[in-house]
N, CA, C and O of each residue as an XYZ file, in Angstrom:
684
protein
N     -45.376     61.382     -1.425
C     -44.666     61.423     -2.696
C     -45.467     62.260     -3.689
O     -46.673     62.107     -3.883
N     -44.653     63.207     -4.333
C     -45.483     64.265     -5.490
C     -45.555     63.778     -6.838
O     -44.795     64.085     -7.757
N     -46.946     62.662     -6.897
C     -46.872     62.439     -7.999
C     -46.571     63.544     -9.942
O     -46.467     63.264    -11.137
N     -46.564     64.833     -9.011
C     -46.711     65.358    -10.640
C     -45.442     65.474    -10.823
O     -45.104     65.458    -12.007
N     -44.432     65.613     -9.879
C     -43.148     66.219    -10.379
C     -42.560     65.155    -11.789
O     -42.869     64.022    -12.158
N     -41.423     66.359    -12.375
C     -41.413     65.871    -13.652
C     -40.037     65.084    -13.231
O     -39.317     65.416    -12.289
N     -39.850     64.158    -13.966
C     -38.400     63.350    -14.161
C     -37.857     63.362    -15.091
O     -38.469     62.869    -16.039
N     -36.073     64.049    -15.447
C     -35.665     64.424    -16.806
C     -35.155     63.236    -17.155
O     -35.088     62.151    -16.577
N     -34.707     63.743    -18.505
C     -34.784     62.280    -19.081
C     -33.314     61.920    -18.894
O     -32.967     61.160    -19.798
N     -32.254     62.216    -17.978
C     -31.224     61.231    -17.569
C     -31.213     60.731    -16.559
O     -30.316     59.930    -16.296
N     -32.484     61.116    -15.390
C     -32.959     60.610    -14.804
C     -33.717     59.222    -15.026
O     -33.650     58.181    -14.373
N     -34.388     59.517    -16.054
C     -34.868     58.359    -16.376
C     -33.890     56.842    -17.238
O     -34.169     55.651    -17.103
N     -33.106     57.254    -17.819
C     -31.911     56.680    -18.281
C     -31.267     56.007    -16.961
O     -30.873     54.842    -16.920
N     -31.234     56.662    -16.196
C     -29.858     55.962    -15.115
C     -31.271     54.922    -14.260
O     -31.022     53.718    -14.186
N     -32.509     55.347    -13.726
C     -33.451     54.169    -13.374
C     -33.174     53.081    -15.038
O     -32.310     52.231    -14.822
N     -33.440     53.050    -15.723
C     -33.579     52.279    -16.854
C     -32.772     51.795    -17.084
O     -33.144     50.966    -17.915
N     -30.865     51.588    -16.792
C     -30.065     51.218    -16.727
C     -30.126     50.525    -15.478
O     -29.403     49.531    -15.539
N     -30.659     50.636    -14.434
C     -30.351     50.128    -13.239
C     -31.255     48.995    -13.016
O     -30.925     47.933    -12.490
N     -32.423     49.300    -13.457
C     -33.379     48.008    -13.926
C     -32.895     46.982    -14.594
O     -32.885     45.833    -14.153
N     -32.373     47.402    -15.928
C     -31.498     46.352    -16.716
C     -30.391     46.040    -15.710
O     -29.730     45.045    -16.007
N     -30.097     46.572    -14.760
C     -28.579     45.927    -14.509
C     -29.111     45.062    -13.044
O     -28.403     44.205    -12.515
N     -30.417     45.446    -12.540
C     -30.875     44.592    -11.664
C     -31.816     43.080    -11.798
O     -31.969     42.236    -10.915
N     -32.581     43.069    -13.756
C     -32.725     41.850    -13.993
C     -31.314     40.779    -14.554
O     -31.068     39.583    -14.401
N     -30.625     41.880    -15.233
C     -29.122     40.784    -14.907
C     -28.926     39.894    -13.941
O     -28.663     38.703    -14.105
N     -29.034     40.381    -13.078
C     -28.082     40.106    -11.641
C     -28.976     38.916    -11.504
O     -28.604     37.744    -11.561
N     -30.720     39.528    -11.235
C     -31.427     38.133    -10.868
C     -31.329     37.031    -11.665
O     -31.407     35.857    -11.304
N     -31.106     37.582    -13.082
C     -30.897     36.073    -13.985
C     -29.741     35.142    -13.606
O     -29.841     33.928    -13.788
N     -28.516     35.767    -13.019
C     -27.466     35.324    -12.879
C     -27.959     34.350    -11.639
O     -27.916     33.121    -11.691
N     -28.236     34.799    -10.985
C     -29.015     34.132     -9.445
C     -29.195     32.528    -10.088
O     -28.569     31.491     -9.869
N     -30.306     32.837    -10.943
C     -31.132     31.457    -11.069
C     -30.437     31.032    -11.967
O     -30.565     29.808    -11.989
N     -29.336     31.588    -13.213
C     -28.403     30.590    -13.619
C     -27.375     29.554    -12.486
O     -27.096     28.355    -12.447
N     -27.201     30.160    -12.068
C     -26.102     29.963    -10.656
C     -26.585     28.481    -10.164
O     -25.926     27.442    -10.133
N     -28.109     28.739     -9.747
C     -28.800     27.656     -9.006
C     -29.046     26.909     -9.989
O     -29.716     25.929     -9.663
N     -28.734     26.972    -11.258
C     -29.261     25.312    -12.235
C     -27.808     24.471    -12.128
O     -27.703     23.429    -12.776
N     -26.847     24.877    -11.415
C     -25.668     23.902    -11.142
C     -25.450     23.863     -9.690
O     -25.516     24.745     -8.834
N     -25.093     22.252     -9.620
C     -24.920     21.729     -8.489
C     -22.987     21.200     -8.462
O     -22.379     20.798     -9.454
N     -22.519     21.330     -7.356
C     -21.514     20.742     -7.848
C     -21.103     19.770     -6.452
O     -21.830     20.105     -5.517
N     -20.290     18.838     -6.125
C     -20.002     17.831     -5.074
C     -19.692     16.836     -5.058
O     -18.470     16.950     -5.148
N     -19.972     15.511     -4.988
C     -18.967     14.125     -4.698
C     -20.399     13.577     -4.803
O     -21.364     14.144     -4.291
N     -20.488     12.057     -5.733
C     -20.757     11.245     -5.942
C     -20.695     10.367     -5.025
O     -19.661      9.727     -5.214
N     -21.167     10.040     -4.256
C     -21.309      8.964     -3.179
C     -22.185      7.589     -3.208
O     -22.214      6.765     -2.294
N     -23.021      7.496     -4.666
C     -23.582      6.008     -4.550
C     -23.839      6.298     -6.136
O     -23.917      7.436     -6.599
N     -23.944      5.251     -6.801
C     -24.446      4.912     -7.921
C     -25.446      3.884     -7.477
O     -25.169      2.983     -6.685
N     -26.921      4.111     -8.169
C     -27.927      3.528     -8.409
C     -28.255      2.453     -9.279
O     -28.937      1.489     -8.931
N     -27.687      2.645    -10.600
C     -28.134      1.847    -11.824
C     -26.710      2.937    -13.003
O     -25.961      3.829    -12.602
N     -26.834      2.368    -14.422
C     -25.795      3.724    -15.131
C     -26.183      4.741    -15.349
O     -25.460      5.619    -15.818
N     -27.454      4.914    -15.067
C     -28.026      6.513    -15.396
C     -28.887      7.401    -13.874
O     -29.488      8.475    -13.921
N     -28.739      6.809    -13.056
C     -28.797      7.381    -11.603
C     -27.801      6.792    -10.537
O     -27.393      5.644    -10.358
N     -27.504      8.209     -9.769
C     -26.673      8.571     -8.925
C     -26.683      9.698     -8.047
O     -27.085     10.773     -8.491
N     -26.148      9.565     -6.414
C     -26.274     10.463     -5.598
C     -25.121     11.175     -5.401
O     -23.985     10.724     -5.549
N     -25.415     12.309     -5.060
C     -24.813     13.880     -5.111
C     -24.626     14.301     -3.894
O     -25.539     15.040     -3.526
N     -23.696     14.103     -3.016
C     -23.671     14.874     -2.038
C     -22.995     16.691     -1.997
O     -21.897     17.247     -1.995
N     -24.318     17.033     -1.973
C     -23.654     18.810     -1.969
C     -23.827     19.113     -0.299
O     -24.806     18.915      0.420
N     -22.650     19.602     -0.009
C     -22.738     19.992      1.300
C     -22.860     18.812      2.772
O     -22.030     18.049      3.265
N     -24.470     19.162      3.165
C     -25.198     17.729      4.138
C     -25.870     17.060      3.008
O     -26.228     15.884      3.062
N     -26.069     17.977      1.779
C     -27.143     16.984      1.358
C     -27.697     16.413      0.418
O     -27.628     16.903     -0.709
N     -28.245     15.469      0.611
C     -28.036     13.732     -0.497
C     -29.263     14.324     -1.576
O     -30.396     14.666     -1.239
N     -28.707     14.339     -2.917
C     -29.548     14.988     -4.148
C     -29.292     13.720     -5.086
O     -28.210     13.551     -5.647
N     -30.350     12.859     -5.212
C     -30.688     11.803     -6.410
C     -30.639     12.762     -8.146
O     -31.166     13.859     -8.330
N     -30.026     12.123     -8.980
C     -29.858     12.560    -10.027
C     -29.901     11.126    -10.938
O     -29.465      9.981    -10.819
N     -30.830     12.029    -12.084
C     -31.240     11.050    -13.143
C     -30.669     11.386    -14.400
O     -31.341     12.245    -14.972
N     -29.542     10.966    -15.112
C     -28.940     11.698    -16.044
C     -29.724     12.057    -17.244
O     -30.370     11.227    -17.884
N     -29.659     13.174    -17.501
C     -30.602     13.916    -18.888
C     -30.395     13.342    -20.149
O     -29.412     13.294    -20.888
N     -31.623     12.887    -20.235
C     -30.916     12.687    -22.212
C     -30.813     11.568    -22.193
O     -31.327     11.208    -23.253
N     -30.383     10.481    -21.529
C     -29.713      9.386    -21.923
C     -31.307      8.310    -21.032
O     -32.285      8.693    -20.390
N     -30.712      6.609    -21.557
C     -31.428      6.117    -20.537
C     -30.734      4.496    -20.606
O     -31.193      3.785    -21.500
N     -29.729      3.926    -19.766
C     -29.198      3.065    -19.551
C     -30.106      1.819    -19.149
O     -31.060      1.725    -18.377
N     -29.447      0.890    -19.968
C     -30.373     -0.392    -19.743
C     -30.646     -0.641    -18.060
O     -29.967     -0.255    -17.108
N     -31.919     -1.444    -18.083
C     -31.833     -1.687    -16.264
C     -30.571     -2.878    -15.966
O     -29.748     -3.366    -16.740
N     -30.830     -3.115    -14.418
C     -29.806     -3.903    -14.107
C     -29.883     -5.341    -14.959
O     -28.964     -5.962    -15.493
N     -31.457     -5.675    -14.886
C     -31.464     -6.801    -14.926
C     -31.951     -7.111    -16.561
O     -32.542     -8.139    -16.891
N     -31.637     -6.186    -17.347
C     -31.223     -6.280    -18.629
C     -29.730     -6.435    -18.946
O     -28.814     -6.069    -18.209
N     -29.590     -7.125    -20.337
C     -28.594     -6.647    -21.072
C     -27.640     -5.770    -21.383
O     -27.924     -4.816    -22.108
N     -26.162     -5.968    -20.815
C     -25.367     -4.505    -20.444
C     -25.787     -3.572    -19.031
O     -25.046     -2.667    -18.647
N     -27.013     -3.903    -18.356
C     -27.311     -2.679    -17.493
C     -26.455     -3.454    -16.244
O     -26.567     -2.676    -15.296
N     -25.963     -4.171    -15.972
C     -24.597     -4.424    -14.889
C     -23.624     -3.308    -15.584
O     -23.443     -2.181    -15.121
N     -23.069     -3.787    -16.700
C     -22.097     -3.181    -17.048
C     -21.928     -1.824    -17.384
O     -20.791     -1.403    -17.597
N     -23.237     -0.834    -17.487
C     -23.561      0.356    -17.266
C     -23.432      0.779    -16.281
O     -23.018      1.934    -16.181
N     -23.688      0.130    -15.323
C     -23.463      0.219    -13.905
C     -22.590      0.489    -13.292
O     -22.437      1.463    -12.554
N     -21.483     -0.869    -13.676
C     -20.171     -0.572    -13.273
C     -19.164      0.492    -13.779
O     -18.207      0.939    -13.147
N     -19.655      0.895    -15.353
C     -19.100      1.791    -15.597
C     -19.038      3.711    -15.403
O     -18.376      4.683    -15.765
N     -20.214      3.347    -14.593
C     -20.582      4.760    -13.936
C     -19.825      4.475    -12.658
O     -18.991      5.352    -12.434
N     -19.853      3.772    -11.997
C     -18.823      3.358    -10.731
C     -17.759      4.305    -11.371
O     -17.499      5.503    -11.262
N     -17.185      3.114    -12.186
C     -15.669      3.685    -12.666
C     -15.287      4.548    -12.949
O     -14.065      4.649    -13.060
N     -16.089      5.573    -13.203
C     -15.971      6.711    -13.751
C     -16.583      7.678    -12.638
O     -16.052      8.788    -12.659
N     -17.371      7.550    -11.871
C     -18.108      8.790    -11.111
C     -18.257      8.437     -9.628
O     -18.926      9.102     -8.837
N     -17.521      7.248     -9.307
C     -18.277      6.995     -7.765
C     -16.598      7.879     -7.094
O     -15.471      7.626     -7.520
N     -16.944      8.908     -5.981
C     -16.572      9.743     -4.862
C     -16.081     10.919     -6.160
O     -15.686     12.006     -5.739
N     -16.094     10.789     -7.133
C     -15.031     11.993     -7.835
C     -16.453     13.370     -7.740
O     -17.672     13.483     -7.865
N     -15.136     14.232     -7.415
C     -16.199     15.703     -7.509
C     -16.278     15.848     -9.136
O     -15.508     15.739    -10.090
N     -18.051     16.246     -8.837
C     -18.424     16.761    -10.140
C     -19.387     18.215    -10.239
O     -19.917     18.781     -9.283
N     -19.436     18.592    -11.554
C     -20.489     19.521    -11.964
C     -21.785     18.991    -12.199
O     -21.713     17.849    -12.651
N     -22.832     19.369    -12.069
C     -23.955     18.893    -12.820
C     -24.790     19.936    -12.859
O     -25.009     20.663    -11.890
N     -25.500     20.111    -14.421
C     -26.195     21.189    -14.738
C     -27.460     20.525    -14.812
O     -27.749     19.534    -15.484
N     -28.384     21.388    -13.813
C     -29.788     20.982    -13.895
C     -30.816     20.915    -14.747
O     -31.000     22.048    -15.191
N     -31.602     20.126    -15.212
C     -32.235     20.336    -16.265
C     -34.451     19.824    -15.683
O     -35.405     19.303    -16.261
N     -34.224     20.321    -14.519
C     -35.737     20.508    -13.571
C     -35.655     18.679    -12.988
O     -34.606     18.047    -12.860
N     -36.835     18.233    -12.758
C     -36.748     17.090    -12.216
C     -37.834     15.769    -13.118
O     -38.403     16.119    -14.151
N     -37.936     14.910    -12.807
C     -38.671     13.912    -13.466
C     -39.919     13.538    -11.975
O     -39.999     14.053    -10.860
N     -40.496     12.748    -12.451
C     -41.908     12.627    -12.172
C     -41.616     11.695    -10.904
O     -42.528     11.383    -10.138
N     -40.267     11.256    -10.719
C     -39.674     10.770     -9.290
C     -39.004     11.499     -8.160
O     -38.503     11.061     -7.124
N     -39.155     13.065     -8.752
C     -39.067     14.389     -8.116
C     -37.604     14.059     -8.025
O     -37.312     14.122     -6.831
N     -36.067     13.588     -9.071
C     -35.096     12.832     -8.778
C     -34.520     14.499    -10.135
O     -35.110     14.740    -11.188
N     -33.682     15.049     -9.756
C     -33.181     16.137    -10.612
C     -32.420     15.274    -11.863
O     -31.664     14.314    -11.713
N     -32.786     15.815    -12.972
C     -32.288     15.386    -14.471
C     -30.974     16.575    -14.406
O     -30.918     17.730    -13.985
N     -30.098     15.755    -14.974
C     -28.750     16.585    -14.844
C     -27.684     15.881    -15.794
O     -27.578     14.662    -15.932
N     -26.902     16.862    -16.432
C     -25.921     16.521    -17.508
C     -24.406     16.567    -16.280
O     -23.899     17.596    -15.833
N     -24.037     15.347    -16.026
C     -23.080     15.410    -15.421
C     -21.343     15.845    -16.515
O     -20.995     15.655    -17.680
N     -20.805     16.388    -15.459
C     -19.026     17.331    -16.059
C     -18.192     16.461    -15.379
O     -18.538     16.601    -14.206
N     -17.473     15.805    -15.411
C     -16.248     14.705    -14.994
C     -15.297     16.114    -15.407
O     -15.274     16.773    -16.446
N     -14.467     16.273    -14.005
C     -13.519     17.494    -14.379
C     -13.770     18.673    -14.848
O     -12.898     19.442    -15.252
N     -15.213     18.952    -14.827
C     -15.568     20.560    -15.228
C     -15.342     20.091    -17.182
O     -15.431     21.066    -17.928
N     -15.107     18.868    -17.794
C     -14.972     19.205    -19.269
C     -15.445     17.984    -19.856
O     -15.929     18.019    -20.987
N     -15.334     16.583    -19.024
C     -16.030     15.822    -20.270
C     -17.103     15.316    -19.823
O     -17.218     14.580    -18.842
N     -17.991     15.729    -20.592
C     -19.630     15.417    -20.308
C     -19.642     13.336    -20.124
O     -19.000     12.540    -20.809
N     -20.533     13.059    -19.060
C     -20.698     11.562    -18.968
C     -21.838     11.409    -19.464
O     -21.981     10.542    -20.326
N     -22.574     11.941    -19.188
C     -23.640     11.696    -19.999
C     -23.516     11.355    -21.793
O     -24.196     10.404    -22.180
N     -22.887     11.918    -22.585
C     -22.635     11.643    -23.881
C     -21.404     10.374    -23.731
O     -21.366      9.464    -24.559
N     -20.660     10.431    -22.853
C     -19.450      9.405    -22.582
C     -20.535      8.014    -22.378
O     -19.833      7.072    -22.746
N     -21.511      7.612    -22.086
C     -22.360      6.614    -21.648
C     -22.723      6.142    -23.018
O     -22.505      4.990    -23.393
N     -23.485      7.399    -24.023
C     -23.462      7.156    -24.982
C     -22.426      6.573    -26.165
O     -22.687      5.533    -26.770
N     -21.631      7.094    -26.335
C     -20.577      7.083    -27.097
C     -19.513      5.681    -26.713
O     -18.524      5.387    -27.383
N     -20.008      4.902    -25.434
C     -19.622      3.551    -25.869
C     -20.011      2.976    -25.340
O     -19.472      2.219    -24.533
N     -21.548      3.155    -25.676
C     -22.694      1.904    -25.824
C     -23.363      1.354    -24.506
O     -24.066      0.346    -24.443
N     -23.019      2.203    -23.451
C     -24.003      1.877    -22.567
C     -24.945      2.931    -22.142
O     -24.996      3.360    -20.989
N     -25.551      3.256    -22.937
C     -26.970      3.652    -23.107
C     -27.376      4.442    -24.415
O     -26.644      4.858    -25.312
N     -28.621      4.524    -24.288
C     -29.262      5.151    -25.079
C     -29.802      6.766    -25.458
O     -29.868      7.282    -24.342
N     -30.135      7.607    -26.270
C     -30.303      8.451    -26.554
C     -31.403      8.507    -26.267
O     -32.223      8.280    -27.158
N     -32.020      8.931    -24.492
C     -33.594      8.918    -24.404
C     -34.812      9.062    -25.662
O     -34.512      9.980    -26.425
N     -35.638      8.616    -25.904
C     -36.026      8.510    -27.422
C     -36.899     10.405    -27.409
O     -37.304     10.829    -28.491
N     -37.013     11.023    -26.521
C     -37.644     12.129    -26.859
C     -36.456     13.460    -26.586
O     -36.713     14.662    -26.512
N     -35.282     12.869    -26.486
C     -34.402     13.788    -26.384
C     -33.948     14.430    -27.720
O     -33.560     13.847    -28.732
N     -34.093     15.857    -27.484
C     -33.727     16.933    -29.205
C     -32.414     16.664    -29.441
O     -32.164     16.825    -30.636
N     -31.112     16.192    -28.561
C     -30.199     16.423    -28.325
C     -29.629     15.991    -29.736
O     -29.699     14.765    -29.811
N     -29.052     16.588    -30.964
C     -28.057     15.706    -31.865
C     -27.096     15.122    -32.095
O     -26.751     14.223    -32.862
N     -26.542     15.895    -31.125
C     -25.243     15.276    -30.674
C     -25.270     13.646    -29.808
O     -24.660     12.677    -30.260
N     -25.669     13.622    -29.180
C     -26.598     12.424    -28.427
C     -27.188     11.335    -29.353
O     -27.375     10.179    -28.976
N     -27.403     11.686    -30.309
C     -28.326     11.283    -31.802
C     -26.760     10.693    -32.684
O     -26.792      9.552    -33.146
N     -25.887     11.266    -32.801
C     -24.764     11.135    -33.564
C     -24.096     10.006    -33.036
O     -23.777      8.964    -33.610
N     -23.862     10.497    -31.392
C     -22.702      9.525    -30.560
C     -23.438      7.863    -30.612
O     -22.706      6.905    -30.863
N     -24.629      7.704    -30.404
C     -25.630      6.604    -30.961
C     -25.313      6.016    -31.933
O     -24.460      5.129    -31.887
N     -26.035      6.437    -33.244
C     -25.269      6.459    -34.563
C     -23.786      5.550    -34.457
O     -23.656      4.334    -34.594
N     -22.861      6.452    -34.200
C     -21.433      5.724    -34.009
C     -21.326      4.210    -33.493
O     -20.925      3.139    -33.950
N     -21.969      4.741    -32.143
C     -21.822      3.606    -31.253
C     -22.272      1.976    -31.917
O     -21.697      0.890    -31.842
N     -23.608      2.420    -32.600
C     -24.320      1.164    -32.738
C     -23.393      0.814    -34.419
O     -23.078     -0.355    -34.646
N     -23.097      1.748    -35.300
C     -21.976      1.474    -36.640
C     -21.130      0.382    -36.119
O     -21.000     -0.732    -36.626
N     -20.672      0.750    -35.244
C     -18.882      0.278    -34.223
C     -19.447     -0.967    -33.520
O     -18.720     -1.940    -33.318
N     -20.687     -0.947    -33.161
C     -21.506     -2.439    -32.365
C     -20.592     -2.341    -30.959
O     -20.442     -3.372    -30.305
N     -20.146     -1.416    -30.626
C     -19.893     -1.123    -29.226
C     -20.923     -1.658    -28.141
O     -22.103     -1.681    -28.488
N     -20.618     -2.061    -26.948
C     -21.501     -1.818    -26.075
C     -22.404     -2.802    -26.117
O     -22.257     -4.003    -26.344
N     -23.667     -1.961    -25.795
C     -24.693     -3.059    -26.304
C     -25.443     -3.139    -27.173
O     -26.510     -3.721    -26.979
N     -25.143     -2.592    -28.396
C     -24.825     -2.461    -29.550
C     -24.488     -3.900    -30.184
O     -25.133     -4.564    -30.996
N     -23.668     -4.074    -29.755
C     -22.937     -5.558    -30.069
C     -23.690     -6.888    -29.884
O     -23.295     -7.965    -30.331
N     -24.992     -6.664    -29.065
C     -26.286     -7.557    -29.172
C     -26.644     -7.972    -29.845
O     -27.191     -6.921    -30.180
N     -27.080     -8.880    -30.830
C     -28.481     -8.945    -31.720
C     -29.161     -8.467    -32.056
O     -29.245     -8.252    -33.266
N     -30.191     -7.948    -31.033
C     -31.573     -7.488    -30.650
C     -31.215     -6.207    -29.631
O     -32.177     -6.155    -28.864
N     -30.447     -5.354    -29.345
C     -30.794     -4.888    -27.811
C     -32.267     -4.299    -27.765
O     -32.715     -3.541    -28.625
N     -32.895     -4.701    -26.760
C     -33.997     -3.829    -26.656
C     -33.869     -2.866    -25.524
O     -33.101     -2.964    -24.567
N     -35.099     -1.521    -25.879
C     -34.607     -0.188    -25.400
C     -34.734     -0.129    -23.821
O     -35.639     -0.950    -23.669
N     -34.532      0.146    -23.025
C     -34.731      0.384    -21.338
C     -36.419      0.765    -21.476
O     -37.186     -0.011    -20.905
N     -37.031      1.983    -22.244
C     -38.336      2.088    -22.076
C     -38.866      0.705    -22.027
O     -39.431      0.161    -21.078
N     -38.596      0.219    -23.201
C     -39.435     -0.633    -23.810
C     -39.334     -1.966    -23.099
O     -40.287     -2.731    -23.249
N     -38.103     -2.436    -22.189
C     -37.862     -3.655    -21.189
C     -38.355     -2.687    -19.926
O     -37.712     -3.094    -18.958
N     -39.047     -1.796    -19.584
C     -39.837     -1.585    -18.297
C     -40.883     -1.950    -18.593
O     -41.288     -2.962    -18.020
N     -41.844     -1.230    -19.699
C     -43.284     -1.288    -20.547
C     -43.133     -2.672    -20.328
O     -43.846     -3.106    -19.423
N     -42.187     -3.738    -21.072
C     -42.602     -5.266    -20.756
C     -42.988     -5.819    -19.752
O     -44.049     -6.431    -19.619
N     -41.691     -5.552    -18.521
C     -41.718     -6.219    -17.223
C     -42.435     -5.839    -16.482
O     -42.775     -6.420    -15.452
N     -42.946     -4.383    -17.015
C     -43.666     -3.091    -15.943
C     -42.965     -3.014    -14.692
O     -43.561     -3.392    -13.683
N     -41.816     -2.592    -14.607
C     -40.483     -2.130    -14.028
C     -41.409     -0.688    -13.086
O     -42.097      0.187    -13.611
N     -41.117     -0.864    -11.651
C     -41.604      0.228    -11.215
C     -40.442      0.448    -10.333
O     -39.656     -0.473    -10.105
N     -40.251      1.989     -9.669
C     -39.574      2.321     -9.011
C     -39.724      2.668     -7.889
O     -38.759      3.049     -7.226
């Protein structure tokens, strides 16, 4: 290869366009791969559930939110209401990396349009993970607990962190 030869400059334009049009493409790649989409085949608790894409079984921990445990207050009924709503139905879920149970954090799509994850929120079976930026998440809360929805409608509810930290809840 002759390093001296010269390269004009629409030469250089059409490489420089093609670069840009080849980190596109790769971005698109790894957008692509932050969604999963497939059938719900087990519910765990109201804020985990399995994903069957394809052969294969993908644990998901819903983002943002954090549903009482079972053996708290409302966390049956969190439970059942993720049943009701998500057990065999095909869904979307947008990835949001994994948690420290190597279990993928994901904003689940009921029908490609209504987010469950904020639907969990918004009547009272669960919570607005306490380090989540989300405002919207922050709002539907807000409402929920105004309205005493859910478990809301408690006394006292105390938070899922804070009834593991007690019981020291391990997984």
């Amino acid at each position: 290869m002759n390093m001296n030869k010269k390269v004009s400059l629409p030469q250089l334009k059409s490489r420089f366009i093609a670069l840009i049009f080849l980190i596109f493409l790769l971005s698109l790649n790894t957008a692509w791969s932050q969604i999963l989409q497939g059938r719900i085949i087990a519910v765990k608790d109201g804020d985990t559930i399995e994903l069957l894409v394809g052969e294969a079984k993908i644990k998901i921990r819903l983002y943002g939110i954090d549903c009482p445990e079972k053996a708290q207050d409302f966390g049956l009924q969190a439970t059942e209401f993720t049943t009701k709503y998500c057990l065999q139905k095909i869904v979307t879920v947008q990835q949001h990396g994994k948690d420290k149970y190597r279990r993928v954090l994901g904003v689940v799509m009921l029908q490609g349009k209504v987010n469950f994850n904020k639907l969990l929120v918004e009547k009272g079976y669960a919570w607005r993970y306490k380090y989540s930026k989300d405002t919207e998440l922050l709002r539907l809360q807000e409402k929920a607990m105004k309205q005493k929805v859910g478990l809301w409608a408690a006394t006292k509810p105390i938070a899922p962190w804070q009834f593991r930290k007690d019981k020291k809840v391990v997984y």
